[in-house]
C-alpha positions, 0 to 999 in steps of 0.5 A: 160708830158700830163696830163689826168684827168679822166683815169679811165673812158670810154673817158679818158681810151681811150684817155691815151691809144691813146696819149701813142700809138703815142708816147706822154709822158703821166700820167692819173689821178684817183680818190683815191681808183679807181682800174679801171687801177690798176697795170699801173705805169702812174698813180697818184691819186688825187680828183678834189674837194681837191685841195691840192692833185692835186699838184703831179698830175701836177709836170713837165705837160706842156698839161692838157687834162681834161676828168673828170667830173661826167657824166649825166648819174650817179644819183647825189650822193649828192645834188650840187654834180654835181656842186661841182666836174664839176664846182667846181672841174674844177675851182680847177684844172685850177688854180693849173694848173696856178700855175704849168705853165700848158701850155695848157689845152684841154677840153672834154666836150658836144655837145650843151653845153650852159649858163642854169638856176642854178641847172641844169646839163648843167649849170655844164658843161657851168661852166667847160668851163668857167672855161677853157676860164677864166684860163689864160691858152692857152685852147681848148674845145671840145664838142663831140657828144654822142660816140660809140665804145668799152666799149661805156656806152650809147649804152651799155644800148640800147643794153641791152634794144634790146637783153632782152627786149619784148618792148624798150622805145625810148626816143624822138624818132625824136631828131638827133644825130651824134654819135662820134667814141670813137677813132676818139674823141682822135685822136681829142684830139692829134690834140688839143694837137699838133696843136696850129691853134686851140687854144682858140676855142670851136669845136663842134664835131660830127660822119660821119652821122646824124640820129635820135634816133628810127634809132640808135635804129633800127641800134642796132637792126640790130646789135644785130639781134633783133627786139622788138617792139619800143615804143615812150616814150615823153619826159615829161613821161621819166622825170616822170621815171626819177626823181621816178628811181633817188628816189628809185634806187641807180644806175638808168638807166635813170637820168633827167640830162641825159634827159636834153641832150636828149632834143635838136638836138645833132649834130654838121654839116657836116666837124665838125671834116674834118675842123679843123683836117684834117680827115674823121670820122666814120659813126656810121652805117657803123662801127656797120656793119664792127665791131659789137657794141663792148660793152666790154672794149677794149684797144688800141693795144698801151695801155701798160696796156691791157692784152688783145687786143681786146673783142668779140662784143657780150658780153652785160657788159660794162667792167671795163672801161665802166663809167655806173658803173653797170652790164647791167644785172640789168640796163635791169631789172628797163629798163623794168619798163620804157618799161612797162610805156611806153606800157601804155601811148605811141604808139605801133610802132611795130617791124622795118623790 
């Protein structure tokens, strides 16, 4: 039996979804009160941060694949809150996996995850795979690079950007990236799952193509077929944004834990993936031309669970398993508030041809 904690959101919906089609026995794990997968009977509810209710969660589980966290892009609920459920809550989990004889544990974290100063969003995720390599457990860490594909959150919120906005802020407009499709990432996981070379490494995980944030900008534009205006935003000004939005809204479209993973190149090199699992990833450009952006939550045809096997690439909501937990609508609406900052203290670059 494989585990999956997380399932309720946008990578760990993906990846239950996957293991099943391919014949794997699977059980996702939610958080109580979580209707994200309501009706499916692979569930079982349990809370990272208490312990005792992760003893069912893991009865008969011989692999954990660990997809639960509280994203950078969610405000802090509360402070240490980050810490509390990452580390913290990550530390609970490999050791009732210890004492249940887990057998192995795969971890989905991020690309660039490193030892950083206490109080700080990285030094959460470095927690949670310190925690993985200290369990005893055979373990295997993946650091993915930001993903795309159905019900993706972070090209949601661009999308939305380009579709309503005049002006889009482009946050470090030079940074690259190699964005990861979502199906690729868990067709990384079964292989994590079935193939012991891999284990006890840490495999940096990246898409078929580099390029920089202003060109995943004007790829959603080309996607979309609109063409505002882009507007560089520095990041010292988006992280003056951030923490006065973090302050006063209680879904914020733009967090400083989500800038701290937009301040260095997000990519992982040529044959990241071809190396250790044996295929060819996809090209973020490439697909947005042959699919659409795909912004609704769309199951795998092997999920049991999906009513419906596909979405219309055009609807800018996330979908019940996007993890952004808010309508774009009114993520668009406080976006705008960026723009506008950013008209004032930013270069017009114009519409892209």
């Amino acid at each position: 039996m494989i585990l999956v904690t997380g399932a309720g959101g946008f990578v760990g919906r993906h990846v239950l979804a996957h293991l099943a089609g391919h014949g794997l026995p699977v059980r996702g794990m939610v958080r109580p009160g979580d209707d994200a997968l309501r009706g499916r009977d692979d569930l079982v509810e349990a809370d990272l941060t208490f312990p005792t209710s992760l003893g069912p969660a893991l009865k008969g589980v011989e692999v954990v694949v660990h997809a639960a966290a509280i994203t950078a892009d969610r405000r802090e609920p509360r402070p240490g809150a980050y810490a509390a459920v990452n580390q913290g809550g990550t530390e609970n989990l490999v050791r009732r996996a210890a004492a249940a004889r887990v057998g192995r544990v795969v971890l989905i974290s991020g690309l660039g995850t490193r030892a950083a100063p206490e109080g700080t969003y990285m030094a959460t995720r470095w927690g949670m795979e310190e925690a993985v390599r200290g369990s005893g457990i055979p373990w295997v860490v993946l650091q993915p690079s930001i993903m795309f594909g159905a019900g993706a959150p972070f090209l949601a919120t661009l999308a939305a950007l380009v579709r309503r906005a005049p002006a889009v802020p482009v946050i470090n407009p030079g940074v690259r990236l190699q964005p990861l499709w979502i199906e690729d990432l868990a067709r990384c996981v079964e292989g994590a799952i079935r193939d012991p070379s891999v284990t006890g490494r840490t495999l940096p995980l990246g898409g078929g193509e580099q390029l920089t944030m202003r060109e995943l900008t004007l790829a959603i534009c080309d996607a979309l077929d609109r063409h505002p205006a882009l507007l560089p935003l520095p990041l010292g000004v988006a992280d003056l944004q951030a923490r006065v939005m973090t302050a006063i809204l209680p879904r914020p479209p733009l967090t400083p834990a989500s800038l701290e993973l937009l301040a260095f190149e997000n990519v992982a090199g040529p044959g990241s993936v071809e190396r250790p699992f044996g295929f060819r990833p996809d090209a973020v450009r490439a697909h947005l031309a042959e699919h659409g952006l795909e912004l609704g939550w769309r199951a795998s045809p092997y999920d049991p669970g999906s009513p419906s096997p596909a979405v219309s690439p055009r609807p800018i909501s996330p979908g019940p398993g996007c993890s952004a937990g808010t309508s774009i609508g009114s993520m668009t609406t406080r976006m705008r508030w960026t723009a506008a900052c950013s008209r004032r203290t930013g270069r017009r670059w114009g519409t892209p041809g």
